[in-house]
C-alpha positions as CSV (number, residue, x, y, z in Angstrom):
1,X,118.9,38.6,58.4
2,X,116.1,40.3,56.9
3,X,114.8,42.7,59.2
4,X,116.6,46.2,60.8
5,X,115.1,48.2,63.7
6,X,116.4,52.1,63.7
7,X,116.1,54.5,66.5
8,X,118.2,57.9,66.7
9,X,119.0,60.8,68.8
10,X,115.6,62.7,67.4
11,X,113.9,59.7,68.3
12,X,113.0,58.6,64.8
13,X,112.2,54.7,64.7
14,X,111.2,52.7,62.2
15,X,111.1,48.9,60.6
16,X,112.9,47.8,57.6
17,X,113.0,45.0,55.4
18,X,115.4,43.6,53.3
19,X,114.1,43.5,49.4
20,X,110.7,45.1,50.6
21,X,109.4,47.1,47.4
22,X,106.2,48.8,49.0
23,X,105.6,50.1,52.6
24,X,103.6,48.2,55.0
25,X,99.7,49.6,53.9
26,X,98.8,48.1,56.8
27,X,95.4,47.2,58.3
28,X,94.6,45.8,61.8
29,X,94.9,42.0,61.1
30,X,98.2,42.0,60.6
31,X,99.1,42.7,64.0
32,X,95.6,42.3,65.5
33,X,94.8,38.3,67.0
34,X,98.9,37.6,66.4
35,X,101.3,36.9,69.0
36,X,105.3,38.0,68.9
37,X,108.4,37.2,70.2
38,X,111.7,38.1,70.2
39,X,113.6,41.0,72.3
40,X,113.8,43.8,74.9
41,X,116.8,46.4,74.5
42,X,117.4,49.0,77.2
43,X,120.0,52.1,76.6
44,X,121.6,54.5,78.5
45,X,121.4,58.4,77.5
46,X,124.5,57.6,74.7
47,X,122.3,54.7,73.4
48,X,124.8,52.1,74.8
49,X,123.0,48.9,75.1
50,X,122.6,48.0,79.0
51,X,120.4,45.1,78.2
52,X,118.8,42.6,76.4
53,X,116.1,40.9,77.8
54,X,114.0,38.1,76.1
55,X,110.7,39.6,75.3
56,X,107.1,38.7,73.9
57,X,103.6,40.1,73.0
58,X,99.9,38.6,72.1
59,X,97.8,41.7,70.2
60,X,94.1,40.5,70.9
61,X,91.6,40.4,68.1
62,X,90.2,44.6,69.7
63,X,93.8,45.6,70.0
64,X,94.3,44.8,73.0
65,X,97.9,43.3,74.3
66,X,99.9,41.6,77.0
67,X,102.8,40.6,77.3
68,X,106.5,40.4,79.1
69,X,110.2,40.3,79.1
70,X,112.9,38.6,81.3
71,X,113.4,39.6,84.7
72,X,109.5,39.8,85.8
73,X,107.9,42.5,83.9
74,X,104.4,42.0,82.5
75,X,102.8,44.8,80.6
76,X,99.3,44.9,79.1
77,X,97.1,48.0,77.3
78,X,95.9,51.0,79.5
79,X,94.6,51.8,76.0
80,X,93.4,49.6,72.8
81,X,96.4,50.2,69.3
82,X,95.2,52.1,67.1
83,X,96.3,52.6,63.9
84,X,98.2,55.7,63.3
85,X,99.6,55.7,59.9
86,X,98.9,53.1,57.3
87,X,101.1,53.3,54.7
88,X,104.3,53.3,57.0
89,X,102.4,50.4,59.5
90,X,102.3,52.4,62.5
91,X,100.0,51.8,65.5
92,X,99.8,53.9,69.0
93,X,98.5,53.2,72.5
94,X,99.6,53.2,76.3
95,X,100.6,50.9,78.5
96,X,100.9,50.0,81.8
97,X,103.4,47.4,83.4
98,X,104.6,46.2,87.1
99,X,107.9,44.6,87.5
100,X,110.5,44.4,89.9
101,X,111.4,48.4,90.1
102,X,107.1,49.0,90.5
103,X,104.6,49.8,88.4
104,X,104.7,52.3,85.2
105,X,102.6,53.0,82.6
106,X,103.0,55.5,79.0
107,X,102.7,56.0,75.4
108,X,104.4,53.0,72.9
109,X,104.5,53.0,69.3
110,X,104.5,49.4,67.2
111,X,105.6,49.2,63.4
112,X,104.9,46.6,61.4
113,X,107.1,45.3,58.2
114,X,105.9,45.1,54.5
115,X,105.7,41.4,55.4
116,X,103.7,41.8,57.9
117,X,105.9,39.1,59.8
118,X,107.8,41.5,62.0
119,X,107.3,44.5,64.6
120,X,109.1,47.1,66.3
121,X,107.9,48.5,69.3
122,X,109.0,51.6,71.8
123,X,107.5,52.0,75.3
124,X,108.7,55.3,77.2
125,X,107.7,55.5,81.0
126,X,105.3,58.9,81.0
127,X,107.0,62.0,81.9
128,X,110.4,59.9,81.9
129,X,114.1,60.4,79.9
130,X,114.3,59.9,76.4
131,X,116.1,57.2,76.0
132,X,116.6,55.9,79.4
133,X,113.2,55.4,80.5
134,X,111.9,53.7,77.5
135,X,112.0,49.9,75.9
136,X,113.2,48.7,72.3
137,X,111.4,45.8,71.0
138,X,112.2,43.7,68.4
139,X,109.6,40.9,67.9
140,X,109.1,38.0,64.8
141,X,105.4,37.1,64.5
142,X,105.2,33.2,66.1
């Protein structure tokens, strides 16, 4: 294993890589025109795991995305990634999704690793809970 995913109680988040000895400088093709797969994890308000669901993503070439996870939910970009941070790969934008509890829509955050071969990415429902009304991705560029 070669890749970690952190989250905590403040809500700090990040992507590490095992033997990485630079941060991710990143730019918009490594994420940009790539696809991901990998998975969903939902939590309860004591970040017990409720559920992993298999998950994937396709970042078009303008930062666009789509994507979806087990259980019927598609999501795609209310707004284009942009990127946010360089040197620690960090991209923002919103989203908006329909599955079977309705539609939603908020901010996410994607991280990319010094590799550029994996991402983590939070979605939170707008004006929901933190962290019960938001998604954990884990995804390995495909």
């Amino acid at each position: 294993r070669n890749y970690a995913v952190f989250l905590d109680e403040e809500f700090n988040f990040g992507v590490l890589q095992r033997g990485a000895t630079a941060l991710p400088n990143a730019a918009a093709a490594d994420i940009f025109g790539r696809s991901f797969a990998g998975v969903t994890v939902l939590v309860d308000g004591s970040f017990t795991i409720t559920d992993v669901l298999d998950s994937s993503g396709a970042v078009a070439a303008d930062g666009t995305f789509q994507g979806s996870y087990a259980g019927g939910t598609n999501f795609s970009s209310a707004t284009a990634l942009t990127l946010l941070d360089s040197t620690f790969g960090a991209w923002g934008g919103e989203y908006d999704a329909n599955g079977p509890s309705g539609p939603d829509s908020g901010p996410l955050r994607v991280f990319v690793s010094p590799d550029k071969q994996f991402i983590g990415v939070w979605a939170c429902s707008a004006g929901g809970s933190f962290p019960v009304d938001c998604t954990f991705s884990v995804w390995r560029a495909q």
